[in-house]
N, C-alpha and C positions, 0 to 999 in steps of 0.2 A: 470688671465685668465687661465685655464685651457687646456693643449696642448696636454696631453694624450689621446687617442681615438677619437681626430676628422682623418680625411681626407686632406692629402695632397691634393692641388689646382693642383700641378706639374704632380701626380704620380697617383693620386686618392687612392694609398695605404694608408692603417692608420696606426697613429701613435702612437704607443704603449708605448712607454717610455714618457716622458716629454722631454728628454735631448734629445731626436730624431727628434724632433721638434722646431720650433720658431714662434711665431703667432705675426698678425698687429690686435695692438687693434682696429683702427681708419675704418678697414675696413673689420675686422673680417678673414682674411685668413689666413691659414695655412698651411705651408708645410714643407717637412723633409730638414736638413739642409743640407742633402747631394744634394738634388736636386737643391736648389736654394741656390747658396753659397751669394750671393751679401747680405748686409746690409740692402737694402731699399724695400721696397714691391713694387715688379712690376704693382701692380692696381693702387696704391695710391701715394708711393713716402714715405709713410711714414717710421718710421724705423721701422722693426722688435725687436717684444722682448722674448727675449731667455731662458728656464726656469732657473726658481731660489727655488734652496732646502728653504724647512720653515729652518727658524733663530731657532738654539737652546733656547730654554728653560729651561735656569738653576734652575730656581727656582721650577720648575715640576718635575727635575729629580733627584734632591738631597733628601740624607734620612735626614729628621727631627729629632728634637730633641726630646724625649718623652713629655717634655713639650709646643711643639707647635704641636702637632698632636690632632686631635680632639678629643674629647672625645670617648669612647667606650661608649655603652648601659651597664645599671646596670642589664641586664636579669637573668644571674647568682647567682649575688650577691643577689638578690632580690627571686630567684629558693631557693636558699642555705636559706636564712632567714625565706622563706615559712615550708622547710623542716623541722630546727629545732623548729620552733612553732606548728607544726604537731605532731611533738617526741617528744617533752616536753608536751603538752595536754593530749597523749595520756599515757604516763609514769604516769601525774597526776591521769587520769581519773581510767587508773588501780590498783594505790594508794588508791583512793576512795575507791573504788567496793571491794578489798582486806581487807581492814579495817573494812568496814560495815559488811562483813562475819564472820571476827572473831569477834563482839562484839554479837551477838548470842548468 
């Protein structure tokens, strides 16, 4: 549950931080923990629950090996092979045209 930017029950101020706050799941209220220090929600009885940071994620934050990282696109490689079959056609083609003029 999400405790940043609702509204304290206590204070009607809002609650900006997560850590600033503590919300009852059971009966949906919230308020800052300086206002209500006691453990248990005064509507309900139930317990308050207090923010908790996400759990690191090791496995998202580590650099990979080159061989488990996905593959890249061949765009390049495939730009560069366009290229030289373009240069070599044309080198041919000039070849031609050259030859045919001198047997005149």
């Amino acid at each position: 549950m999400q405790i940043a930017g609702n509204k304290c029950r206590i204070c009607a101020g809002k609650i900006v931080f997560g850590n600033e706050g503590k919300a009852c799941v059971h009966c949906g209220t919230f308020v800052h923990v300086t206002c209500e220090p006691r453990v248990n929600c005064a509507a309900c009885g139930e317990l308050f629950h207090n923010y908790e940071p996400p759990k690191p994620d090791h496995s998202r934050d580590t650099i990979l090996p080159r061989a488990l990282r996905p593959a890249e696109s061949g765009g390049a490689a495939i730009a560069l092979a366009t290229g030289l079959l373009f240069l070599l056609f044309a080198i041919v083609f000039s070849l031609v045209i050259f030859l045919r003029g001198n047997q005149r």
